[in-house]
N, CA, C and O of each residue as an XYZ file, in Angstrom:
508
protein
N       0.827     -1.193      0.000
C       0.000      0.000      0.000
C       0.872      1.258      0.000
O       0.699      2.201     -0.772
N       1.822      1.187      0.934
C       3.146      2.278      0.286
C       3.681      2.568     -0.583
O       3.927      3.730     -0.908
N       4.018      1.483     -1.224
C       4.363      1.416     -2.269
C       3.207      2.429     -3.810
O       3.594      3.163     -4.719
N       1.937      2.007     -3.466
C       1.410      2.366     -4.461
C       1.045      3.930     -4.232
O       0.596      4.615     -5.151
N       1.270      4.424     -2.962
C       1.104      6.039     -2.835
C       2.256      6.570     -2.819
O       2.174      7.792     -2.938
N       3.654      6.058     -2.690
C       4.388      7.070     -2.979
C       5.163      6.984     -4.204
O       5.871      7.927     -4.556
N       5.017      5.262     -5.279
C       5.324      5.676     -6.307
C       4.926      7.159     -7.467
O       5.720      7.964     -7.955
N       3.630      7.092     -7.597
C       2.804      8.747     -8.145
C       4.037      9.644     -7.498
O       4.950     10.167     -8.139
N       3.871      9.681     -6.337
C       4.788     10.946     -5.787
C       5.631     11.147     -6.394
O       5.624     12.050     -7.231
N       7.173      9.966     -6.063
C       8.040     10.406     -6.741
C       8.659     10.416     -8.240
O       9.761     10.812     -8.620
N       7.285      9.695     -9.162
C       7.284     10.529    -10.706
C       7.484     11.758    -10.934
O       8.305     12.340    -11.643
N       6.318     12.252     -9.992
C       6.234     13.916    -10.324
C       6.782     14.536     -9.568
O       6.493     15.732     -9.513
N       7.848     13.972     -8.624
C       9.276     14.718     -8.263
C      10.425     14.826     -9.499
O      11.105     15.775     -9.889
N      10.334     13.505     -9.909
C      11.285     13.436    -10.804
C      10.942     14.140    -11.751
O      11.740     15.033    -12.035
N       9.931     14.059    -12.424
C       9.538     15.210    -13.816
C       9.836     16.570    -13.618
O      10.465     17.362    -14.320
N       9.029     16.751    -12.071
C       9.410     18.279    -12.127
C      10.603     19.003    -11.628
O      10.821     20.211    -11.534
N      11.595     17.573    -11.217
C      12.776     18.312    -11.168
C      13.674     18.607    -12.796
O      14.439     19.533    -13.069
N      13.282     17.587    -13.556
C      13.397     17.409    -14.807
C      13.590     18.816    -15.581
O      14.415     19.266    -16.376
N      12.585     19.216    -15.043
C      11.873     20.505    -16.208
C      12.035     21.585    -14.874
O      11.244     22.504    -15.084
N      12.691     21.785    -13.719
C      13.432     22.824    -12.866
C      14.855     23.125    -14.056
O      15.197     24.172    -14.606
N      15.411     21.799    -14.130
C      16.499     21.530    -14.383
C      16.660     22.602    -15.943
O      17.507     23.488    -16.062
N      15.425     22.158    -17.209
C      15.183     22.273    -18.224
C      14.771     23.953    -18.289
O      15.232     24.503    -19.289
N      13.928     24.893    -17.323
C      14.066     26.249    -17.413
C      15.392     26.391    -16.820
O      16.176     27.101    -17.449
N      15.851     25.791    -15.597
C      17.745     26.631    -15.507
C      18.451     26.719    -16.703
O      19.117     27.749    -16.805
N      18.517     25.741    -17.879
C      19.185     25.900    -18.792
C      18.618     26.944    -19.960
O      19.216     27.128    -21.020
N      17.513     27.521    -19.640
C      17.048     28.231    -20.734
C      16.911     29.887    -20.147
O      16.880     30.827    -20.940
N      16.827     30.101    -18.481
C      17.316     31.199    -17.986
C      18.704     31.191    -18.191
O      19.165     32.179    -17.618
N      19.875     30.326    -18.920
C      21.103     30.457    -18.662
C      21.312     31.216    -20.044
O      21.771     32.357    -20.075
N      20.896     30.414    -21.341
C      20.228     30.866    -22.558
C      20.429     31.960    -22.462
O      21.483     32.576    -22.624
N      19.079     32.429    -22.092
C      18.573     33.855    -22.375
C      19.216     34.949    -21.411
O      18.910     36.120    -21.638
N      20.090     34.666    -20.343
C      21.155     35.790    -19.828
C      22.163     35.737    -20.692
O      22.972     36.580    -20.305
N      22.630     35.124    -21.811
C      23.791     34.956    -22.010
C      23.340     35.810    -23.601
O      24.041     36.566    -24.274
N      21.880     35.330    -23.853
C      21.599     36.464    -25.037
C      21.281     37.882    -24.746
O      21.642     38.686    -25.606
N      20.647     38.362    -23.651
C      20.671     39.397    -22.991
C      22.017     40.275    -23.156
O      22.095     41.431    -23.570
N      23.167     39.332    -22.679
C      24.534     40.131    -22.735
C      24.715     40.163    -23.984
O      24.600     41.378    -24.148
N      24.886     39.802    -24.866
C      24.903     40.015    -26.020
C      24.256     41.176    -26.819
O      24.821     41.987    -27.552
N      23.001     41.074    -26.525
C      22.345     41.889    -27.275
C      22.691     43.360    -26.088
O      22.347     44.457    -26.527
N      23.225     43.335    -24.918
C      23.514     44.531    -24.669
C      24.558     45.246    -24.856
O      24.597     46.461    -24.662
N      26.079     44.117    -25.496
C      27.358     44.059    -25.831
C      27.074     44.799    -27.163
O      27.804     45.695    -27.587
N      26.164     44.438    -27.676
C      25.541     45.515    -29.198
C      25.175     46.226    -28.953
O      25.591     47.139    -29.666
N      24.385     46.614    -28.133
C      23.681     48.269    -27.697
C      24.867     49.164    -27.274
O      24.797     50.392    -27.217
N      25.925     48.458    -26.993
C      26.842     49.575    -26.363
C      27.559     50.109    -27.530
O      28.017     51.248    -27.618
N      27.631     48.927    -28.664
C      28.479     48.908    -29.789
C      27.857     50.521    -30.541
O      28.474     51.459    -31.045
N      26.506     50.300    -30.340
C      25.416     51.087    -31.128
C      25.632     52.752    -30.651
O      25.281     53.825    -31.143
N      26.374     52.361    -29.469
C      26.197     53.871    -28.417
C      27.677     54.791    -28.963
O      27.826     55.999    -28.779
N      28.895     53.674    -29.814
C      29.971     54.497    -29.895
C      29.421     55.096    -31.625
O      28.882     54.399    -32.486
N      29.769     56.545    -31.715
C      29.684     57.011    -33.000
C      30.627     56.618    -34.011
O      30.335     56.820    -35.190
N      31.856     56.015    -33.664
C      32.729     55.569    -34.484
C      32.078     54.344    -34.903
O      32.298     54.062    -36.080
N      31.311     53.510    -34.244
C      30.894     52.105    -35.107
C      29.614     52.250    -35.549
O      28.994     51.310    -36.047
N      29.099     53.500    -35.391
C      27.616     53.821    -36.260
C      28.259     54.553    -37.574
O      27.440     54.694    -38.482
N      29.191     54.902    -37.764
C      29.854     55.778    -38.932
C      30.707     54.556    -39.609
O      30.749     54.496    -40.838
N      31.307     53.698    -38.907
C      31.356     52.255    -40.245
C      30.499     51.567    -40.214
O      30.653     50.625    -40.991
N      29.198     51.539    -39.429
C      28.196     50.686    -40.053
C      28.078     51.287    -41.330
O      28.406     50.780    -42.403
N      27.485     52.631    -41.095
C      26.911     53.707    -42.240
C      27.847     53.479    -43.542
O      27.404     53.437    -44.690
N      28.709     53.390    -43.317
C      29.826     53.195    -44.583
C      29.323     51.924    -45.181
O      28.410     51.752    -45.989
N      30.015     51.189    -44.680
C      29.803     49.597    -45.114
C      28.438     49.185    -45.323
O      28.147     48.311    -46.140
N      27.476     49.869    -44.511
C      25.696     48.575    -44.918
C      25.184     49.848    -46.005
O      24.494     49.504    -46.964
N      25.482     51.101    -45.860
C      24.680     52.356    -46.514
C      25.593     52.721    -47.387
O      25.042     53.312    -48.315
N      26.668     52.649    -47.515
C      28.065     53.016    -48.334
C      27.632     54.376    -48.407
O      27.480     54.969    -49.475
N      27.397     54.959    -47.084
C      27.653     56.619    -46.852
C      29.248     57.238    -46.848
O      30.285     56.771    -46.378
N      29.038     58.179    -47.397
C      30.366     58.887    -47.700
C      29.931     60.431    -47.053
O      28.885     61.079    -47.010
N      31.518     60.662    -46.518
C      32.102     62.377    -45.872
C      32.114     63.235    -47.035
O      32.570     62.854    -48.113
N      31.536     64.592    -46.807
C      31.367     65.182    -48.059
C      33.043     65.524    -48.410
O      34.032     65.740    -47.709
N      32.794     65.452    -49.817
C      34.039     65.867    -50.274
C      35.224     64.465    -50.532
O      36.427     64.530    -50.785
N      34.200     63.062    -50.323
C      35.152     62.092    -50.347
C      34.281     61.407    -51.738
O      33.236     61.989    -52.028
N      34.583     60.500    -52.380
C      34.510     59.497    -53.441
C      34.036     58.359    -53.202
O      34.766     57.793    -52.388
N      33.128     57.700    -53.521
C      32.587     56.485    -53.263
C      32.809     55.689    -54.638
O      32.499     56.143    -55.740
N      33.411     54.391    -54.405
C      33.503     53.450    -55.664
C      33.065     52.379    -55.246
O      33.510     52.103    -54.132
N      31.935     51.177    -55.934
C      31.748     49.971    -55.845
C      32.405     48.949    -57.134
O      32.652     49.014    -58.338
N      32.461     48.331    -56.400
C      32.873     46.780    -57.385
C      31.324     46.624    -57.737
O      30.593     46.666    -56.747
N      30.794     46.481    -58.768
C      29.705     45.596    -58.749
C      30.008     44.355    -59.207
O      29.098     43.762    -58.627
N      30.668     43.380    -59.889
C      31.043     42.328    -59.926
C      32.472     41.910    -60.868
O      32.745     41.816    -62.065
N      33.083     41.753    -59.737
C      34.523     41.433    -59.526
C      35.040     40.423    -60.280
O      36.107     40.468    -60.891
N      34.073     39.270    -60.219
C      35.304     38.293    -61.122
C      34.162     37.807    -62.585
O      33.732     36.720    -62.970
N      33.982     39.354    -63.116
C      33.666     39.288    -64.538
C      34.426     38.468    -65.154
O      35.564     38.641    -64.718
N      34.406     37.418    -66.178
C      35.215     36.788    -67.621
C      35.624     38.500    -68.566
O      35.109     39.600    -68.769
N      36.749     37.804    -68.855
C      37.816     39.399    -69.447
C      36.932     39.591    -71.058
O      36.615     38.587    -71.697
N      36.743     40.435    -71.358
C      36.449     40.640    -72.487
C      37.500     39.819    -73.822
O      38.729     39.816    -73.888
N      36.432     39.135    -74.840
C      37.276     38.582    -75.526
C      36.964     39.567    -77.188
O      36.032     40.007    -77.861
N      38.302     39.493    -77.181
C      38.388     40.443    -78.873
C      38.782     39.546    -79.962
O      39.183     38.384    -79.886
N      38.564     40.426    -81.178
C      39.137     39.508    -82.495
C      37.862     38.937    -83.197
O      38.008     38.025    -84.010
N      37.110     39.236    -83.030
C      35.544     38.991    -83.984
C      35.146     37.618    -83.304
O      35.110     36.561    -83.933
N      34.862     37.732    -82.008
C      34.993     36.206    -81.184
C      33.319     36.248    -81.379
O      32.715     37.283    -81.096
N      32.540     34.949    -81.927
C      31.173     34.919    -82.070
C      30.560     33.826    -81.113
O      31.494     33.092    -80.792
N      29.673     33.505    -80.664
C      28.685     33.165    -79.362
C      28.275     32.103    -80.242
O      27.754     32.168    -81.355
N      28.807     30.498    -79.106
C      28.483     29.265    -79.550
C      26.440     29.691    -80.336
O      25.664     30.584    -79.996
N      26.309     28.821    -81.172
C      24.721     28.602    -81.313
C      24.671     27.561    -82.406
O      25.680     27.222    -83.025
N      23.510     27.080    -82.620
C      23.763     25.758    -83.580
C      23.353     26.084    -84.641
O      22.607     27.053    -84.783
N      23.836     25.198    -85.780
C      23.551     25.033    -86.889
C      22.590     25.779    -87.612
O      21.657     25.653    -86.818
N      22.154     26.428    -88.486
C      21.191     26.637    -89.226
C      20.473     25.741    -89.764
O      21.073     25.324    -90.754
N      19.078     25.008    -89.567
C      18.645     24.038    -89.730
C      19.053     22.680    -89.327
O      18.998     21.604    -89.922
N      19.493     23.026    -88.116
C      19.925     21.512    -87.833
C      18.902     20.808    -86.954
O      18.675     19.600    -86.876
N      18.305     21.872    -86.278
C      16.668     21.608    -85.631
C      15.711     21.133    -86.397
O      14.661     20.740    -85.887
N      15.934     21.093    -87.821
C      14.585     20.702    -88.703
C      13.573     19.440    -87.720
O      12.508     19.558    -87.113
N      14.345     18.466    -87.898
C      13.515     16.693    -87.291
C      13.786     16.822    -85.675
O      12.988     16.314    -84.887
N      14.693     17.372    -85.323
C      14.877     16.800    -83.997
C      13.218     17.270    -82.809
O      12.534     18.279    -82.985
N      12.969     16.201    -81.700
C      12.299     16.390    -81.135
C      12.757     17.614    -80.134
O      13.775     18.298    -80.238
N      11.746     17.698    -79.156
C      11.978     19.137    -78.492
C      12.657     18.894    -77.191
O      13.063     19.814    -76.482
N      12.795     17.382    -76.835
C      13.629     17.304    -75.701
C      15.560     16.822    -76.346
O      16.521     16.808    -75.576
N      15.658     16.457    -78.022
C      16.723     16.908    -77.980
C      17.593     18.157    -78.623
O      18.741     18.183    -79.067
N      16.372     19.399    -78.466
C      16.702     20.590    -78.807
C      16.844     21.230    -77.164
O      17.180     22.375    -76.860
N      16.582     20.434    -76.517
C      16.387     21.228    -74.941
C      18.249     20.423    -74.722
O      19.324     20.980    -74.497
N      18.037     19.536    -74.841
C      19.497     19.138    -74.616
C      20.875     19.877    -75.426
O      21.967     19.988    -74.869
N      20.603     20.342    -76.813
C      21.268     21.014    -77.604
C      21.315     22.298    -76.810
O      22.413     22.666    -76.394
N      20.434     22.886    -76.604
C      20.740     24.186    -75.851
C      21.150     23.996    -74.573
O      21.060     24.974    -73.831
N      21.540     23.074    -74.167
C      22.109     22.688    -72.367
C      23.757     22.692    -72.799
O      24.785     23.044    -72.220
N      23.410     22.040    -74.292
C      25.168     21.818    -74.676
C      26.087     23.114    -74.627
O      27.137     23.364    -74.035
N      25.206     23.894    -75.555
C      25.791     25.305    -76.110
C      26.259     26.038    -74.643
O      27.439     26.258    -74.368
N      25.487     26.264    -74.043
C      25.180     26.627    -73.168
C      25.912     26.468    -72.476
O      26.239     27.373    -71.708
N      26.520     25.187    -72.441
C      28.058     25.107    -71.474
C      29.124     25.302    -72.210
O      29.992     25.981    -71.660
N      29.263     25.074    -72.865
C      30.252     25.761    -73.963
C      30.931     26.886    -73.443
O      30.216     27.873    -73.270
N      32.481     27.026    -73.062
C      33.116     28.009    -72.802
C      33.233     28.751    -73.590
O      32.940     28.497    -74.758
N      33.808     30.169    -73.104
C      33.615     31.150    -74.281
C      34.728     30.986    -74.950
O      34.916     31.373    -76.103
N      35.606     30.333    -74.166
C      37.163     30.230    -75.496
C      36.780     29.077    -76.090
O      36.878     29.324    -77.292
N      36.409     27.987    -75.964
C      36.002     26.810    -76.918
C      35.118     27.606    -77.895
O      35.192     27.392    -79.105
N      34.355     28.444    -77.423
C      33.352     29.230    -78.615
C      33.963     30.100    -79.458
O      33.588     30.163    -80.628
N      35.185     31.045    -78.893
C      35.429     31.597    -79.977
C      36.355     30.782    -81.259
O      36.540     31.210    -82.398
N      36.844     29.507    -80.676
C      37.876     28.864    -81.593
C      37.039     28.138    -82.768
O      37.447     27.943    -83.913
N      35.673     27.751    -82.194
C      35.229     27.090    -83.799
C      34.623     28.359    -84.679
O      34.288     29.424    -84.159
N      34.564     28.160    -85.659
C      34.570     28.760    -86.878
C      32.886     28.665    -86.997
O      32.314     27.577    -86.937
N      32.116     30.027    -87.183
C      30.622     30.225    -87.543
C      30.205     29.326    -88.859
O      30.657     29.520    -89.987
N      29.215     28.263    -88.485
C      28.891     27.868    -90.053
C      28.632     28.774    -91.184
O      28.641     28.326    -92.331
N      28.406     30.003    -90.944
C      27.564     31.435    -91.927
C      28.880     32.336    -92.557
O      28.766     33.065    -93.543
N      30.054     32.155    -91.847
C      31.589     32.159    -92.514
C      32.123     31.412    -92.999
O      32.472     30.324    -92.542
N      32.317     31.896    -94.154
C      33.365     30.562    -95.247
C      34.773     30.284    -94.329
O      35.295     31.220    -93.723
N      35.221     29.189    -94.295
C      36.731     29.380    -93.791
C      37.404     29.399    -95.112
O      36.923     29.192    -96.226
N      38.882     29.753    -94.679
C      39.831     29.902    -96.390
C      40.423     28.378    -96.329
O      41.135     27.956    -97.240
């Protein structure tokens, strides 16, 4: 008969020490994001790191200074010399179905631009 009244009991000792245990780790959490997010508020409070935010996220500039962007850096170099853009055949699509014209254009398509400029346009005679 003891047995069966104080097993119940100490379940719901154990659970609810369980889940004591389970908010300590989530008050530990959330002090540790607290500092954080106040380690940024202080960041926010010096004018020197609101004037390189402003630079860097707003690319604000001091009057009398120059602003330059990269807009994309690792462009392919311009190619010269009458260099013409892989494309297929003139009529070579006549019969083919449309999934191996979808594949023909997957081909081209990977086609580097120096492999493209080295073959010769079918619509130019070669000598």
């Amino acid at each position: 008969m003891l047995a069966i009244t104080l097993i119940p009991a100490l379940r719901a000792t154990f659970s609810q020490q369980s889940e004591i245990d389970g908010l300590h780790d989530r008050i530990a959490r959330q002090r540790e994001k607290v500092a954080a997010l106040e380690q940024e508020q202080r960041r926010w409070a010096d004018p020197a790191y609101v004037e390189q935010q402003a630079r860097e996220r707003l690319k604000f500039v001091r009057v009398g200074e120059k602003s330059f962007t990269v807009i994309d850096p690792d462009t392919a170099p311009e190619v010269t010399g009458g260099a013409r853009i892989a494309s297929p055949a003139p009529g070579s699509a006549a019969n083919v179905p449309w999934y191996g014209e979808l594949w023909q254009s997957m081909v081209i398509a990977d086609t580097p631009a120096i492999a493209a400029t080295s073959v010769p346009s079918p619509a130019t005679p070669t000598p």
